[in-house]
C-alpha positions as YAML, in Angstrom:
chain: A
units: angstrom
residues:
- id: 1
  name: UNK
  ca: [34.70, -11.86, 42.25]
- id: 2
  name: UNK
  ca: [35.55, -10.99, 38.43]
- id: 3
  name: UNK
  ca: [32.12, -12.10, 37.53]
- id: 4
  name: UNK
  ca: [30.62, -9.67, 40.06]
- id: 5
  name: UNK
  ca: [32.71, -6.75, 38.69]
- id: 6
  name: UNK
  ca: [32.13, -7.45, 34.99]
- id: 7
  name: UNK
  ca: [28.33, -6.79, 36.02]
- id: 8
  name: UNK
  ca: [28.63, -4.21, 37.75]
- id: 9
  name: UNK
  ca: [26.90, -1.01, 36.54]
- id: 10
  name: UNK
  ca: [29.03, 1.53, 34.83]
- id: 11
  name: UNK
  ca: [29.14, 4.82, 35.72]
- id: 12
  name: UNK
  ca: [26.22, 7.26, 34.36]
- id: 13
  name: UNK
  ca: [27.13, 8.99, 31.67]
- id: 14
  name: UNK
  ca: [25.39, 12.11, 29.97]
- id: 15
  name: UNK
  ca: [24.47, 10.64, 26.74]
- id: 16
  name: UNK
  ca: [20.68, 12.38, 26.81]
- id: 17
  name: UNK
  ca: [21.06, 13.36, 23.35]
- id: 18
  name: UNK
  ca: [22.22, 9.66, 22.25]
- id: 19
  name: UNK
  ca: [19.37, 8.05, 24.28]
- id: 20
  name: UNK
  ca: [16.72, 10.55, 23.06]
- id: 21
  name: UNK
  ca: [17.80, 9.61, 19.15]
- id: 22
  name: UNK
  ca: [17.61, 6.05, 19.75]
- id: 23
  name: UNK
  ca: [13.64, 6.49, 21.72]
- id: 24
  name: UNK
  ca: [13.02, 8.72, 18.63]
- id: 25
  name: UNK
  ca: [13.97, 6.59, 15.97]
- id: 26
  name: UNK
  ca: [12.36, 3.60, 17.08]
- id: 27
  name: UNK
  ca: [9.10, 5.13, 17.54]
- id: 28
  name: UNK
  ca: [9.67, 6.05, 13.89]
- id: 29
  name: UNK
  ca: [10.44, 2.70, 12.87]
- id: 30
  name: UNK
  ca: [7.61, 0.83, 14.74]
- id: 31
  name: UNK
  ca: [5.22, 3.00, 13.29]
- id: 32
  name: UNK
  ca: [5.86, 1.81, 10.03]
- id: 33
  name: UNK
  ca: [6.47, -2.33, 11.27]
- id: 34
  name: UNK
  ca: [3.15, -1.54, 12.82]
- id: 35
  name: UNK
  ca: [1.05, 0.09, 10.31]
- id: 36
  name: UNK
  ca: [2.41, -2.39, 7.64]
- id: 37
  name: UNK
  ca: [2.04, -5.53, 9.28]
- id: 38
  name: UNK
  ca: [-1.64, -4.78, 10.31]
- id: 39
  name: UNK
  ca: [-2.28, -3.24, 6.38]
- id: 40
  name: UNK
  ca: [-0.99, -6.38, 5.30]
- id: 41
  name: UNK
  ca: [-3.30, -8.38, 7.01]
- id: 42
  name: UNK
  ca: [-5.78, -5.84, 6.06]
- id: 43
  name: UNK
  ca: [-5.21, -6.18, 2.20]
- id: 44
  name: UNK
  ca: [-5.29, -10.47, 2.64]
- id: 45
  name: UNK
  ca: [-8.51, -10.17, 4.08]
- id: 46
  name: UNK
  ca: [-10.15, -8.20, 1.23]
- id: 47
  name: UNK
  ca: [-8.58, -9.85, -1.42]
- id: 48
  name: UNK
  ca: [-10.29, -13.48, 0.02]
- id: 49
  name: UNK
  ca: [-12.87, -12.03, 1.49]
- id: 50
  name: UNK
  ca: [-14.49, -9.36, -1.06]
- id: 51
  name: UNK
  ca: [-17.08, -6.79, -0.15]
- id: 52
  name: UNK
  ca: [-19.84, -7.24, -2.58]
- id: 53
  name: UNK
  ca: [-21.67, -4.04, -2.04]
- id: 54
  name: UNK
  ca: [-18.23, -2.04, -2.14]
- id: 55
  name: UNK
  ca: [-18.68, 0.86, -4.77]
- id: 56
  name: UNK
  ca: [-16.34, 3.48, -3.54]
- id: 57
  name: UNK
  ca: [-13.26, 1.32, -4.11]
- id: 58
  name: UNK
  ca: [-11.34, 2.65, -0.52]
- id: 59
  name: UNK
  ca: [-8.43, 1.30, 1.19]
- id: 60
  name: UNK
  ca: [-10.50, -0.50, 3.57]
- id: 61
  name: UNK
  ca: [-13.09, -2.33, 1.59]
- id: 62
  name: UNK
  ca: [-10.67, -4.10, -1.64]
- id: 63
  name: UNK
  ca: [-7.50, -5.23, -2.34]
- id: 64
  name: UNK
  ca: [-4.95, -2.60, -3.40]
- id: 65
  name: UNK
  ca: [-1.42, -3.95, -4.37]
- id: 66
  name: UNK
  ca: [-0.01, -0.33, -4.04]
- id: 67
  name: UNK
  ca: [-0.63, -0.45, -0.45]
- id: 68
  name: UNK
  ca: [0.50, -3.79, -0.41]
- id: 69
  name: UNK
  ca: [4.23, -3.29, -2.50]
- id: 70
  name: UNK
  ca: [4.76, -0.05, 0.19]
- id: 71
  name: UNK
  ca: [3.90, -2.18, 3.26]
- id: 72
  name: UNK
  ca: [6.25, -4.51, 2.25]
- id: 73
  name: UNK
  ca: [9.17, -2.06, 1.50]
- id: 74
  name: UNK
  ca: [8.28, -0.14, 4.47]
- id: 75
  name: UNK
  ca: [8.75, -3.68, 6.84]
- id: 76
  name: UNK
  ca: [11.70, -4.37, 4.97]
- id: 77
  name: UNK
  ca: [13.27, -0.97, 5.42]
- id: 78
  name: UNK
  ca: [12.18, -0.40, 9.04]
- id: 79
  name: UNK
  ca: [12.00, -3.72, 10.56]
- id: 80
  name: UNK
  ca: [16.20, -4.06, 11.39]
- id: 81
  name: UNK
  ca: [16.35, -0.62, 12.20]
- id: 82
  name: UNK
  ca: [13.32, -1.26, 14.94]
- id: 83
  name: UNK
  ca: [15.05, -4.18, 16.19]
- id: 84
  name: UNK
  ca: [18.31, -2.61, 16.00]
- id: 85
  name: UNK
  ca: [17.47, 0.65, 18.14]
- id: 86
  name: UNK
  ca: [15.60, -1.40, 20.82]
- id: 87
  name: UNK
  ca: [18.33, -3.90, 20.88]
- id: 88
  name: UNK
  ca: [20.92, -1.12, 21.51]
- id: 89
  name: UNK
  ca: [18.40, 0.33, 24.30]
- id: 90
  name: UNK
  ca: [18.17, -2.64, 26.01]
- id: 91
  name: UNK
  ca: [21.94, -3.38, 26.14]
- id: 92
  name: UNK
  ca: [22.46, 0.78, 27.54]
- id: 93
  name: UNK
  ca: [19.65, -0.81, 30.62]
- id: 94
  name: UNK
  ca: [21.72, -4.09, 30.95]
- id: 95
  name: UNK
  ca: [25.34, -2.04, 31.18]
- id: 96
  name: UNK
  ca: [23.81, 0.29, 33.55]
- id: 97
  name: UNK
  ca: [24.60, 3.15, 31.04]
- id: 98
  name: UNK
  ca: [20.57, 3.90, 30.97]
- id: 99
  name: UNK
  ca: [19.00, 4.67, 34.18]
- id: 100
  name: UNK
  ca: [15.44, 2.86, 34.76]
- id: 101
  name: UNK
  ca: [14.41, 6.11, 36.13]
- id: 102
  name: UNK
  ca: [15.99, 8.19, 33.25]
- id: 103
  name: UNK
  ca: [13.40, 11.14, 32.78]
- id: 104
  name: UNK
  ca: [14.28, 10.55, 28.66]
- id: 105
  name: UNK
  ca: [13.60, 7.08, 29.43]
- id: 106
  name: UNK
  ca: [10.16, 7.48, 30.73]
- id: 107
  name: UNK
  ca: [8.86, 9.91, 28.61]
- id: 108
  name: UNK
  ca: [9.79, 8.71, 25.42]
- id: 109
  name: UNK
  ca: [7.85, 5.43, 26.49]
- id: 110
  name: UNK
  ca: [4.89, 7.16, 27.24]
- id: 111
  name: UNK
  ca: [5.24, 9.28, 24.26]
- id: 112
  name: UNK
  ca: [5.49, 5.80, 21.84]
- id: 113
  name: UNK
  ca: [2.73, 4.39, 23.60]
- id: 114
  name: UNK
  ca: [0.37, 7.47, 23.61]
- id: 115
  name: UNK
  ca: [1.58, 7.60, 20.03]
- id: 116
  name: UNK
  ca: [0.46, 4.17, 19.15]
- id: 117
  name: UNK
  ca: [-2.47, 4.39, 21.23]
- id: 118
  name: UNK
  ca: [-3.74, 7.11, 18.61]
- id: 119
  name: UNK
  ca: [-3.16, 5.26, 15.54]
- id: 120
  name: UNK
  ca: [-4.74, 2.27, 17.01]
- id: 121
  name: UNK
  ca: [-8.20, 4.02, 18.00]
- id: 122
  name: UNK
  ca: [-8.09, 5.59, 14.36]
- id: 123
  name: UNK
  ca: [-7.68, 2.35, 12.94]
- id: 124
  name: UNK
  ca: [-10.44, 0.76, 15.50]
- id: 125
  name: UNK
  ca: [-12.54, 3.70, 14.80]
- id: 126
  name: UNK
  ca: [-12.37, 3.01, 10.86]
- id: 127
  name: UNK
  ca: [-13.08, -0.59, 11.10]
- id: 128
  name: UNK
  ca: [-16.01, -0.23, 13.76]
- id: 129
  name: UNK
  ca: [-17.08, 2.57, 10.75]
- id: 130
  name: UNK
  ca: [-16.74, 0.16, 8.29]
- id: 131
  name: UNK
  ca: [-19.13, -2.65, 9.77]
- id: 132
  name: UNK
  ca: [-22.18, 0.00, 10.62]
- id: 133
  name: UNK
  ca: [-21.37, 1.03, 6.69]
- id: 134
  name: UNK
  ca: [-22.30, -2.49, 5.99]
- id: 135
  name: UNK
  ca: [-19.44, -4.33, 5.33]
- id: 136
  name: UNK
  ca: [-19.39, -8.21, 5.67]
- id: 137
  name: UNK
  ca: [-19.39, -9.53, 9.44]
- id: 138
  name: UNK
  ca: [-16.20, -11.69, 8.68]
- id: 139
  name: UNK
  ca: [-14.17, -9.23, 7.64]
- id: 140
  name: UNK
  ca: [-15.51, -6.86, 10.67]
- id: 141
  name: UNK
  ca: [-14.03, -9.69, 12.78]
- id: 142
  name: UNK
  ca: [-11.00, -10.20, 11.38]
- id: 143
  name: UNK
  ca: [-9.60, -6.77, 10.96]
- id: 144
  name: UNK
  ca: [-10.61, -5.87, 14.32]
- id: 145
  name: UNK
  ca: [-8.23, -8.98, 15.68]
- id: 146
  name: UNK
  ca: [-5.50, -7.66, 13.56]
- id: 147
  name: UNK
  ca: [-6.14, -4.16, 15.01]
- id: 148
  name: UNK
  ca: [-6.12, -5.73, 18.63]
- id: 149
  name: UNK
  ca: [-3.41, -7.98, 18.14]
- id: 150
  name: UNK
  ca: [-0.93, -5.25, 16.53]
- id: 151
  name: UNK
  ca: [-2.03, -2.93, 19.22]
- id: 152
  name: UNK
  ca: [-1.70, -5.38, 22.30]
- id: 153
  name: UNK
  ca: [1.69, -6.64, 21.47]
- id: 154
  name: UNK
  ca: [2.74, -2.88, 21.24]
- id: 155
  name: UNK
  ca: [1.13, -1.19, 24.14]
- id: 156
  name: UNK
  ca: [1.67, -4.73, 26.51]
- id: 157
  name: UNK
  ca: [5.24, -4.68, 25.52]
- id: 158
  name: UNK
  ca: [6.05, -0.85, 26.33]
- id: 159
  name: UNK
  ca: [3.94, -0.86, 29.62]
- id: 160
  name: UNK
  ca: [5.47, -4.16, 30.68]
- id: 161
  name: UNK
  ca: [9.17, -2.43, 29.72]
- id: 162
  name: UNK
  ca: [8.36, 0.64, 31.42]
- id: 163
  name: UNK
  ca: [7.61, -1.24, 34.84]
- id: 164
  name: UNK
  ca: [9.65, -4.22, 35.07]
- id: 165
  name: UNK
  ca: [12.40, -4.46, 37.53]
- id: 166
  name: UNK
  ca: [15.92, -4.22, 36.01]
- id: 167
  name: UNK
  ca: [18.92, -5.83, 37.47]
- id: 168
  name: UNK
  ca: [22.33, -4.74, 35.69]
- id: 169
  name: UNK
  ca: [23.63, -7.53, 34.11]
- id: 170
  name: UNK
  ca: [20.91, -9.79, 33.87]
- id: 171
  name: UNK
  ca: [18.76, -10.01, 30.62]
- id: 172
  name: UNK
  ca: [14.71, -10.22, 30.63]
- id: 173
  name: UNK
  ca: [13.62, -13.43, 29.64]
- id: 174
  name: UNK
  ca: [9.83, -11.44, 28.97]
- id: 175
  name: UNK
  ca: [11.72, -9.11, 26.64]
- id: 176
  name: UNK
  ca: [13.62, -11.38, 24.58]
- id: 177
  name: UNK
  ca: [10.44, -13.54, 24.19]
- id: 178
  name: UNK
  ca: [8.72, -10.52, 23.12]
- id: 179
  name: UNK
  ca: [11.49, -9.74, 20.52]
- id: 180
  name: UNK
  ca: [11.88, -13.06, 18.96]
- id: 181
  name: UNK
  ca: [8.25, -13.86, 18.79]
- id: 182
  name: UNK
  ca: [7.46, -10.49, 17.37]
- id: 183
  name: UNK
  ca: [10.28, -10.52, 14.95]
- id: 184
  name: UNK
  ca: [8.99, -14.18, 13.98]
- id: 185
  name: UNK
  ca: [5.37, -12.95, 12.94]
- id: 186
  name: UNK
  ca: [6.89, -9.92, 11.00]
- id: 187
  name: UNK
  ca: [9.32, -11.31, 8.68]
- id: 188
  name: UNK
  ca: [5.65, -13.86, 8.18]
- id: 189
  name: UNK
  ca: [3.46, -11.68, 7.68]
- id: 190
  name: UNK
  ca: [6.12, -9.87, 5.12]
- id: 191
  name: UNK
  ca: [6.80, -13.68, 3.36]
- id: 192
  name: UNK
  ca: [3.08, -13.95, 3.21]
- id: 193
  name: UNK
  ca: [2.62, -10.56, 1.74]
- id: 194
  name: UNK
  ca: [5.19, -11.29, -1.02]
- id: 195
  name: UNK
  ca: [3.15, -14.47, -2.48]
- id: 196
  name: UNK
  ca: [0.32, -11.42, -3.30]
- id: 197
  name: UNK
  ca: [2.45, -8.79, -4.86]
- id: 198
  name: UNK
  ca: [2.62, -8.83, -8.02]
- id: 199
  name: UNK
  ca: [6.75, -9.02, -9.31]
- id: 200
  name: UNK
  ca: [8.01, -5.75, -10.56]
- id: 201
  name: UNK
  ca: [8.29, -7.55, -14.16]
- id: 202
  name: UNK
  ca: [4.05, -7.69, -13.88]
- id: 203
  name: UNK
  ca: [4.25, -4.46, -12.62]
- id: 204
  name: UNK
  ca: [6.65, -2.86, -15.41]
- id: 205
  name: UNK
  ca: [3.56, -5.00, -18.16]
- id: 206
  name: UNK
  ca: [0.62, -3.38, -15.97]
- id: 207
  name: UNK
  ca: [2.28, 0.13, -16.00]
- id: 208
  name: UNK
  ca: [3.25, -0.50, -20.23]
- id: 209
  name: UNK
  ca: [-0.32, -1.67, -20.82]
- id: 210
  name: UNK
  ca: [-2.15, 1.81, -18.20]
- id: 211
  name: UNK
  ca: [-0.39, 3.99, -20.85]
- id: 212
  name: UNK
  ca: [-1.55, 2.23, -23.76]
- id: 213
  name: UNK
  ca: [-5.29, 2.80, -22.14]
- id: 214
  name: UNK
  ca: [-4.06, 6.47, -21.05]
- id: 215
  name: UNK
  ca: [-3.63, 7.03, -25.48]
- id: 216
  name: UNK
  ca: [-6.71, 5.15, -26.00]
- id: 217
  name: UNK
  ca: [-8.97, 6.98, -23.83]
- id: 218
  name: UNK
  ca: [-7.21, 10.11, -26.21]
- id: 219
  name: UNK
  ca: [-7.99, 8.58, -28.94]
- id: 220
  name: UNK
  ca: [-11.48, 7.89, -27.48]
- id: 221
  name: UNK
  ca: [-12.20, 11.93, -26.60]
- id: 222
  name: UNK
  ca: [-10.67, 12.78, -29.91]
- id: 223
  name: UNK
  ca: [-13.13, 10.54, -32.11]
- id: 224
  name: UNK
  ca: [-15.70, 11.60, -29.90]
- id: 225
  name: UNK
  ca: [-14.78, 15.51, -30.29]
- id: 226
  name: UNK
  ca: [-14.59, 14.66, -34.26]
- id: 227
  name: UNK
  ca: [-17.81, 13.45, -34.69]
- id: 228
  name: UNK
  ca: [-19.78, 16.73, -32.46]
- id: 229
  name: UNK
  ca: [-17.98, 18.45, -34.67]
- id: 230
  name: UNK
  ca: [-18.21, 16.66, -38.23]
- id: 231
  name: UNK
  ca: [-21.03, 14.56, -37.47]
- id: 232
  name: UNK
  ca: [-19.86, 12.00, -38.89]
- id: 233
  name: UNK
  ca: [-16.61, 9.55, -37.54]
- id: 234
  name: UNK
  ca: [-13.04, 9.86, -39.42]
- id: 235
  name: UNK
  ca: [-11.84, 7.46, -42.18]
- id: 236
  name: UNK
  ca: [-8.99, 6.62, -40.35]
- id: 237
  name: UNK
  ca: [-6.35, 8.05, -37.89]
- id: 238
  name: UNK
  ca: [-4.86, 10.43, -39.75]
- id: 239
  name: UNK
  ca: [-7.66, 12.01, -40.63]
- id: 240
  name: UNK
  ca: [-8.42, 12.22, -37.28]
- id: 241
  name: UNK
  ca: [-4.38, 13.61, -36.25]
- id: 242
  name: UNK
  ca: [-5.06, 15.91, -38.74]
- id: 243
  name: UNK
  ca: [-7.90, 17.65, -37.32]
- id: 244
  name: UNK
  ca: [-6.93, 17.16, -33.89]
- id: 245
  name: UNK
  ca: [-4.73, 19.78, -32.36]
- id: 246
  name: UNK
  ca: [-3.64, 17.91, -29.25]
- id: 247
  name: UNK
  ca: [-4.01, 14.29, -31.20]
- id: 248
  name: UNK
  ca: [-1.62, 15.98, -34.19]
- id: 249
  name: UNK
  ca: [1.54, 16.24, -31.65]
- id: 250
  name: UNK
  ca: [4.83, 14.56, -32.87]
- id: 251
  name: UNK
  ca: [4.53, 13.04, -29.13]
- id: 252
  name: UNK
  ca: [1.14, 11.61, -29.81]
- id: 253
  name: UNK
  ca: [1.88, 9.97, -32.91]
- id: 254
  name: UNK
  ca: [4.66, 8.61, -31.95]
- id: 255
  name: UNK
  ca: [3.34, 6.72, -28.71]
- id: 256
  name: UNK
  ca: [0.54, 5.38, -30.84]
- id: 257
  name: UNK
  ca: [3.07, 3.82, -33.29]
- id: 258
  name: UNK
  ca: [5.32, 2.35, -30.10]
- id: 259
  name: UNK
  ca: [2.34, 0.95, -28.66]
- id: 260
  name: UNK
  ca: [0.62, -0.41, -32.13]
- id: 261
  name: UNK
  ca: [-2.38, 1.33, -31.67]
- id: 262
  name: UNK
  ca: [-5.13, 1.74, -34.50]
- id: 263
  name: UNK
  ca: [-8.02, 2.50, -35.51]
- id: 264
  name: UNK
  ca: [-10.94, 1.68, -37.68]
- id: 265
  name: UNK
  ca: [-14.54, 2.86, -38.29]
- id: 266
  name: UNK
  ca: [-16.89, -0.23, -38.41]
- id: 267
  name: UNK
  ca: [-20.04, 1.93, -38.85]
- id: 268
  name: UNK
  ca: [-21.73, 5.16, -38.55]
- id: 269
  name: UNK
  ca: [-21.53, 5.48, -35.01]
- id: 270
  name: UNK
  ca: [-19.43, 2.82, -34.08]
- id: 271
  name: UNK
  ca: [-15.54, 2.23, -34.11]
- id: 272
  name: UNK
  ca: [-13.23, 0.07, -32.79]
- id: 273
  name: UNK
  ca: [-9.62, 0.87, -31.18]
- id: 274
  name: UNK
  ca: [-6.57, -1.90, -31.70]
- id: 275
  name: UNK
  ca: [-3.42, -2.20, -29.22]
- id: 276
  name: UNK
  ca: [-0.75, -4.94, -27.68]
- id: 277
  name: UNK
  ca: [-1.20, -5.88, -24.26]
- id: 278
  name: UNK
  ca: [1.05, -7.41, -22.00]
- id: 279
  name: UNK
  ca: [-1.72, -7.74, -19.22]
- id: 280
  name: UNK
  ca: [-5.47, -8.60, -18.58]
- id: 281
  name: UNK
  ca: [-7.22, -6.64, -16.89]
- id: 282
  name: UNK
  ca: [-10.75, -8.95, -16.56]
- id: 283
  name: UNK
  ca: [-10.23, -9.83, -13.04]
- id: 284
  name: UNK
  ca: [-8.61, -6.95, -11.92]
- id: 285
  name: UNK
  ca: [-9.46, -6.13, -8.35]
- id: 286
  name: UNK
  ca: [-7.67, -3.29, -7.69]
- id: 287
  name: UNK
  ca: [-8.94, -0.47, -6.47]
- id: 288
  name: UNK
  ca: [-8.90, 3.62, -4.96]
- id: 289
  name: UNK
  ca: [-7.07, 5.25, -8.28]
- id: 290
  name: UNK
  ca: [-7.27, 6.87, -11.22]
- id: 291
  name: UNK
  ca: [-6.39, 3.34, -13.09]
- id: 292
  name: UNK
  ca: [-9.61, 1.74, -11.68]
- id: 293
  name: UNK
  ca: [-11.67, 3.66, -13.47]
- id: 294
  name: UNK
  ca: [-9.30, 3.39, -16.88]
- id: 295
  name: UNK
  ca: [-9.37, -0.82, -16.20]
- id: 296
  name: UNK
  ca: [-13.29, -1.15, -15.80]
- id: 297
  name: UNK
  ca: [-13.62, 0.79, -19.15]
- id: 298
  name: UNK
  ca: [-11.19, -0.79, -21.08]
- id: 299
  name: UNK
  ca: [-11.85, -4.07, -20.28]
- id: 300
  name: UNK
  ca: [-8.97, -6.37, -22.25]
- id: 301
  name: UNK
  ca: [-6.83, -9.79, -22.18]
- id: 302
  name: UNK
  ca: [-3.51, -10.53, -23.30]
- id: 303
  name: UNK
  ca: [-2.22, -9.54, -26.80]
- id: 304
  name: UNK
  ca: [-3.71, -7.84, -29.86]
- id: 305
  name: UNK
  ca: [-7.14, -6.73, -28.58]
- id: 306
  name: UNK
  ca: [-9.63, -4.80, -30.35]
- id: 307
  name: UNK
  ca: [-12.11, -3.03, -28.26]
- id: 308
  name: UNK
  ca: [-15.52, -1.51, -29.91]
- id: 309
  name: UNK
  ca: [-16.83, 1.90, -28.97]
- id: 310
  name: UNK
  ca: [-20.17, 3.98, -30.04]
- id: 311
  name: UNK
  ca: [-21.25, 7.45, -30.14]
- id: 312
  name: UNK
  ca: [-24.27, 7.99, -28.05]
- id: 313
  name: UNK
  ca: [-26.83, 9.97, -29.35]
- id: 314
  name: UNK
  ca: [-27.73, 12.34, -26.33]
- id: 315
  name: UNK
  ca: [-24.07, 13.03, -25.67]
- id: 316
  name: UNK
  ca: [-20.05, 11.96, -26.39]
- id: 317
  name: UNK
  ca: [-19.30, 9.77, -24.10]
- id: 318
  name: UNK
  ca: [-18.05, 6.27, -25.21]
- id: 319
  name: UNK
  ca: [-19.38, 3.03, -24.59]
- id: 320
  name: UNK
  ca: [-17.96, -0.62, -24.54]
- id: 321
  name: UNK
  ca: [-20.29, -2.45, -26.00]
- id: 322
  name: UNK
  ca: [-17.92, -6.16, -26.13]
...
């Protein structure tokens, strides 16, 4: 007789708003668990399994560790507070505090599954894209069973919550499977996605070693500007501070002493530029930003490196020529 009272459903209370906030923020939160798991996989795949005709350097065809460090904070971050808000749902169904038939109920489930039905025909849409671009059948293949397999356990899970048959005070053996087995695959795919990521000492070296390159390309334009105007290179790089108006800042000469930079003429036309590096950037990968671009023209391994540039004769635009 206790037993039968303690499950007993308690009486309805207006808690709309409370309801509403918890629908809200979990939608919010598997967004996030969603997208990053999936651009996780995503980011595996084309670091093993390169495009070799990629030239635009986009999310989808090579490896990007930005993507990769935010998918990883973003399933850190949003991951409890999924579980958490879906966890407190179920527990308002199994008091009796949540109606089955609550109108916030049902359309705040539809809403997260129209929601995630979106983002998943986007994402099918851009991999589907990607293949008729050309890109390799394996990695067609695989991203499209990530893209299924993220979007089936969503949508299957939602439509299977939204009809299922609730009895106050008895927990969902389908649900709980559901949870565990879902929350089992995340925190893998997030352990998995930490092995890749470089550790933020790497990162504080890779950052160090794209402003050295940032004062070199400077350097670079500067020589370059020199000789149009001088036709000839400078002795050395005061010579070339002093007839620089941007290169002759306090700021400038002062970030090319931090970072030991230097340079030296080697020839008419040719020159070379010295700096420390705490990285090499040979088999860099990375790709879709402004440092791409810096990283396949200043190509350079760890510690004192010398790279050597010439003036082109048609125009002012450096060349690595080792």
């Amino acid at each position: 007789m206790d037993d039968q009272q303690s499950f007993n459903p308690q009486p309805k209370q207006n808690n709309s708003a409370k309801f509403a906030f918890l629908y809200m923020i979990s939608l919010v939160a598997l967004g996030f668990v969603a997208y990053s798991a999936g651009a996780i996989i995503f980011q595996i795949i084309n670091k093993y399994i390169p495009n070799p005709v990629n030239t635009l350097k986009t999310y989808y065809d090579c490896f990007d560790s930005g993507v990769l460090r935010f998918s990883i904070a973003a399933i850190i971050v949003a991951t409890p507070i999924y579980f958490i808000a879906t966890r407190k749902i179920n527990r308002e169904l199994f008091m009796g505090n949540l109606d089955k038939e609550s109108q916030i109920r049902k359309w705040l489930t539809y809403l997260i599954m129209f929601i995630s039905s979106v983002i998943i025909i986007g994402w099918l849409i851009a991999v589907i894209y990607q293949f008729l671009d050309g890109e390799i059948t394996a990695r067609f293949i695989l991203k499209a069973i990530t893209v299924l397999a993220v979007s089936g356990t969503v949508l299957s899970y939602y439509w299977y919550d939204i009809k299922r048959e609730i009895t106050f005070g008895e927990r969902n053996t389908v649900i709980r499977i559901y949870s565990w087995m879902s929350f089992m695959v995340i925190i893998a795919i997030l352990i998995v996605g930490i092995f890749f990521v470089e550790s933020p000492q790497e990162m504080r070296d890779k950052k160090y070693d794209q402003a050295t390159l940032e004062i070199l390309s400077s350097i670079d334009g500067a020589v370059n500007t020199y000789y149009k105007n001088n036709d000839t290179l400078p002795e050395d790089m005061q010579e070339l501070l002093d007839a620089s108006t941007i290169m002759s800042e306090t700021s400038m000469q002062n970030k090319i002493e931090v970072n030991d930079i230097t340079y030296s003429k080697t020839s008419g036309t040719k020159y070379e530029l010295c700096a420390i590096f705490a990285t090499s950037n040979q088999e860099d990968t990375n790709c879709y930003s402004y440092t791409y671009y810096l990283d396949n023209e200043w190509k350079h391994d760890i510690g004192h490196q010398c790279i050597e540039k010439v003036i082109n004769d048609n125009g002012f635009e450096p060349q690595v020529i080792r």
